[in-house]
C-alpha positions in Angstrom: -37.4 -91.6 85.0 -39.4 -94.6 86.2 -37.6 -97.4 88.1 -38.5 -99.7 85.3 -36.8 -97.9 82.5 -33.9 -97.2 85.1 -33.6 -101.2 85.4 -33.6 -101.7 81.6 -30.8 -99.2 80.9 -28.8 -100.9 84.0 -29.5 -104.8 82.6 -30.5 -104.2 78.8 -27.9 -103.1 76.0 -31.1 -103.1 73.7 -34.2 -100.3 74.5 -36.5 -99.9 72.3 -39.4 -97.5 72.3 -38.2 -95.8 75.5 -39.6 -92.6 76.6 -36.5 -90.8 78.5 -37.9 -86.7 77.8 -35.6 -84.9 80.1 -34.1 -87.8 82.0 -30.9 -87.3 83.3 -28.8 -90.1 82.7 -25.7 -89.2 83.7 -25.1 -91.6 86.3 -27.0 -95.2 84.5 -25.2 -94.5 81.5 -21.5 -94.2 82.9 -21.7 -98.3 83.3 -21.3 -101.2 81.0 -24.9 -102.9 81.3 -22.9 -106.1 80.1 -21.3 -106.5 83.1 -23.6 -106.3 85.5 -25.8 -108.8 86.9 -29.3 -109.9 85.7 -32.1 -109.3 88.5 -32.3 -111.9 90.6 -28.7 -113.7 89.2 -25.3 -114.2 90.9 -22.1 -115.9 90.1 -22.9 -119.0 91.0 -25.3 -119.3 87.9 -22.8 -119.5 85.2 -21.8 -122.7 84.4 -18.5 -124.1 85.3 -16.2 -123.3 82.3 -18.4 -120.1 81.0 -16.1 -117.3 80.1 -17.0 -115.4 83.1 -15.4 -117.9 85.5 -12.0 -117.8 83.0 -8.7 -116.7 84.9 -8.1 -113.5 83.0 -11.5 -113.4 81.1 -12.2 -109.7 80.4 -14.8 -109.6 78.0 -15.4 -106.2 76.0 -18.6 -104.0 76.7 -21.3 -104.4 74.4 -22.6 -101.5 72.5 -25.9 -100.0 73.4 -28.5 -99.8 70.9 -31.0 -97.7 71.0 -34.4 -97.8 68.4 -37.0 -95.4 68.4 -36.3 -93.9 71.7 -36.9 -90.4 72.5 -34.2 -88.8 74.9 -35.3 -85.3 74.1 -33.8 -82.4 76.8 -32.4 -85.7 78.3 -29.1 -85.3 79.9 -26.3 -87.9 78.5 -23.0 -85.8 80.0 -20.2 -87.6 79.7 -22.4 -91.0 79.5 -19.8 -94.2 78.3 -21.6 -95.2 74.9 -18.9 -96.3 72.5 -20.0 -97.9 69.9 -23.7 -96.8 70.9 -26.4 -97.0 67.9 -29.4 -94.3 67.9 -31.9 -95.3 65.1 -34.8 -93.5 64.6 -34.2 -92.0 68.1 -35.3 -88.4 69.1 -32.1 -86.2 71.0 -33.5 -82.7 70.3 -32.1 -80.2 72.6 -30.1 -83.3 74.6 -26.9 -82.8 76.5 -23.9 -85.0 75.5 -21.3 -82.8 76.5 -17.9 -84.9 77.3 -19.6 -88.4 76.1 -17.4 -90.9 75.0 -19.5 -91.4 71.4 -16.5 -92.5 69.6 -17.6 -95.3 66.7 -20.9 -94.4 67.0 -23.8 -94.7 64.5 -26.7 -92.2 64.0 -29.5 -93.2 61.4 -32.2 -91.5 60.9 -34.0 -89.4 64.2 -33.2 -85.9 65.2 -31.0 -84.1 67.5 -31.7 -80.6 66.6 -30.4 -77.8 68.9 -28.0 -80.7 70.9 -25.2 -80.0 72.8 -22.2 -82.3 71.8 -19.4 -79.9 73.3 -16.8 -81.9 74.3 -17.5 -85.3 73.3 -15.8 -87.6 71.4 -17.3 -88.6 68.3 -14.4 -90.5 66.6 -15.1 -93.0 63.9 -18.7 -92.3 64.7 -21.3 -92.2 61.5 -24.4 -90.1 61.3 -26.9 -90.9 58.3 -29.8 -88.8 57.6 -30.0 -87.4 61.2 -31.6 -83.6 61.6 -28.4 -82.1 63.5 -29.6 -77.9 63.2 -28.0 -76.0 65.5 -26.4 -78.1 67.0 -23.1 -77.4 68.7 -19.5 -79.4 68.6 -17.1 -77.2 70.4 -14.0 -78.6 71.5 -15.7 -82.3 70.1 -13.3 -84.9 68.8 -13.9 -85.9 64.9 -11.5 -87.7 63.7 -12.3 -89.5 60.5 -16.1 -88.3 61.3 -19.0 -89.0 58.3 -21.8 -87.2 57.9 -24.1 -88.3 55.3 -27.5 -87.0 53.9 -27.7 -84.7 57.2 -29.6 -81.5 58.1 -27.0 -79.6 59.5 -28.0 -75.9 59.2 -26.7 -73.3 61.8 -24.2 -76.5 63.2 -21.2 -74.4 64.9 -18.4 -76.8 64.4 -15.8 -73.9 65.9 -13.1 -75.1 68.0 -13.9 -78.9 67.2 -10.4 -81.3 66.5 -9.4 -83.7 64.5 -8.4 -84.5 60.8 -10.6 -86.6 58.3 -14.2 -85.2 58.5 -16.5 -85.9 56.5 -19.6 -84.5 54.9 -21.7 -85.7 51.8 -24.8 -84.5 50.5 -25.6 -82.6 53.6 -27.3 -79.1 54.7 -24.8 -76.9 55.9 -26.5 -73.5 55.4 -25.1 -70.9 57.8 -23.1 -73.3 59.7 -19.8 -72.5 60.9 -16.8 -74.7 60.0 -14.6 -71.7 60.8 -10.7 -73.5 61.0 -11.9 -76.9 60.1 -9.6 -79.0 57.9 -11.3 -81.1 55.0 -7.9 -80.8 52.9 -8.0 -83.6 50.3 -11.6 -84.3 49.9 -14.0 -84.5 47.5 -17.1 -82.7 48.9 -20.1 -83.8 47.2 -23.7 -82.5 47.5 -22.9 -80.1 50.1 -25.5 -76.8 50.6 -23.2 -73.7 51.6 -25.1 -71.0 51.5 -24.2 -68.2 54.2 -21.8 -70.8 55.6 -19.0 -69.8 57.4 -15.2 -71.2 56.2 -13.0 -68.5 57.6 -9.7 -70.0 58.2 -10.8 -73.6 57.0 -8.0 -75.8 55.5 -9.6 -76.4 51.7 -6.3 -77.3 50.3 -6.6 -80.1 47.0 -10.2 -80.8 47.7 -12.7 -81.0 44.8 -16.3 -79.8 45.2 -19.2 -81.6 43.1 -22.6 -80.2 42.7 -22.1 -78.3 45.5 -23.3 -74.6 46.5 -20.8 -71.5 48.0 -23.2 -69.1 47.9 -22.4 -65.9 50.2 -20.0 -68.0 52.1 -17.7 -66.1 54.4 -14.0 -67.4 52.9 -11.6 -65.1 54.9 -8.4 -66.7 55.5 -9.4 -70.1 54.1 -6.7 -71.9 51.9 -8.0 -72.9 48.5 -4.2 -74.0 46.8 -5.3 -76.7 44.8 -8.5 -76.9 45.2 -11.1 -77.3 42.0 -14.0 -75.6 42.4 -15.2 -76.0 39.0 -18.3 -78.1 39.5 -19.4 -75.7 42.4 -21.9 -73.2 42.8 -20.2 -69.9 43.9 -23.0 -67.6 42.9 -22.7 -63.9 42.7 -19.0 -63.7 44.3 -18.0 -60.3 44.6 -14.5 -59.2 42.8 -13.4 -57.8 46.2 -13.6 -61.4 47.4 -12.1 -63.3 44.5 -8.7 -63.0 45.7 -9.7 -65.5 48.6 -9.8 -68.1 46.3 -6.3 -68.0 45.3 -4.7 -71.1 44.3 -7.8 -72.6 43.1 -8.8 -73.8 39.8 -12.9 -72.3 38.5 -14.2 -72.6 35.0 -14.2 -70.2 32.3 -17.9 -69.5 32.8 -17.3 -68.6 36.8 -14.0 -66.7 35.9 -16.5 -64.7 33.0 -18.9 -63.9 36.2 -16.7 -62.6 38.2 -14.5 -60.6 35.6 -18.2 -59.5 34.0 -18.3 -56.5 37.0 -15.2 -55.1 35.1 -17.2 -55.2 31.8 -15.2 -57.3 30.8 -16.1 -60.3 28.3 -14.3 -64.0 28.9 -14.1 -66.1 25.6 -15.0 -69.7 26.8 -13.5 -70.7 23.2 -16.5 -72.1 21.5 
């Protein structure tokens, strides 16, 4: 990393443009740029009054924002960016393993193949990011959105927290193994080849949404409707793992058709 970009991530909460490929900013980004000094300024050139001379004045860090950076292979370990924005920002293959991400927002950009393991994503928002295999072990994700993502091959195994959120997002063969969505309407979502085993699917309600070859052992499906979903060819071996949950006549007629047997939809 040059010395000039290392000076604009220690003074500037704003980069733009910024080539960091395989920086490692551990170190510059464990520090509020906000509070330290300008070059060239001291304390004696705030004016008498400012809110930096106030007894008591403890002003709150401002976000960084970052727009159209690339931090590819760049190392972010446990880096203090709360409230950070990435837009339009490249993070393939970049290490943000323990960083405090909480309330962060992701739009647009990639971070295929990231490492987010151990980090803490609360609040935070991703929105049309490329996340493949990407991996969140042992992440925080509390009341976490994902919208409009790529997230195939994500391994979410081992991540925490209740209120997760996807919609509209590629999650072929990803791994959600133990997550709890209980309670939520899951719309858009591509399953194929995923992996649920042991999730917590309890009351959700799935919309144009697509199960296909999923691997449901041990999930809990009381309550669930799964009537607007795509469950494909589910084998009758496998049907009891969606006890508790409501399907339609016509997805109760494929699976009951390997018996030979003939559902009456009614009509």
């Amino acid at each position: 990393m040059t010395e000039a970009a290392r000076e604009r991530l220690h003074h500037e909460t704003e980069i733009a443009d910024a080539d960091l490929v395989e920086c490692d900013l551990r170190d510059v980004l464990r520090a509020d740029p906000s509070s330290r000094p300008s070059p060239g300024s001291s304390s004696s050139d705030s004016p008498a009054g400012s809110p930096v001379d106030a007894p008591g004045a403890s002003p709150g860090p401002v976000p960084r924002v970052f727009r159209r950076c690339d931090l590819s292979a760049a190392n972010l370990g446990k880096a203090a960016l709360a409230g950070v924005t990435f837009e339009d920002c490249r993070l393939d293959r970049a290490v943000l393993n323990g960083a405090m991400l909480d309330g962060s927002t992701w739009k647009g950009g990639s971070a295929a193949r990231a490492s987010f393991t151990g980090a803490d994503l609360a609040d935070a928002s991703f929105s049309g990011v490329d996340l493949a295999n990407t991996t969140w072990a042992r992440s925080m994700l509390a009341s976490t959105a994902f919208t409009g993502c790529r997230l195939v091959g994500a391994r979410f195994d081992d991540s925490r927290g209740l209120g997760t959120r996807f919609v509209r997002c590629n999650l072929m063969l990803a791994s959600l193994a133990g997550m709890s969505l209980r309670g939520q309407r899951l719309e858009g979502l591509r399953m194929d080849d995923a992996i649920l085993a042991g999730a917590d699917l309890r009351d959700t309600v799935w919309v144009d949404s697509r199960l296909r070859g999923v691997e449901l052992r041990a999930a809990e499906f009381d309550g669930a409707d799964l009537r607007d979903a795509d469950l494909g060819d589910l084998a009758l071996q496998d049907a009891h793992q969606l006890a508790g949950a409501t399907i339609s006549s016509r997805q109760a007629a494929t699976i009951l058709g390997q018996l030979g047997i003939v559902v009456d939809d009614g009509t």
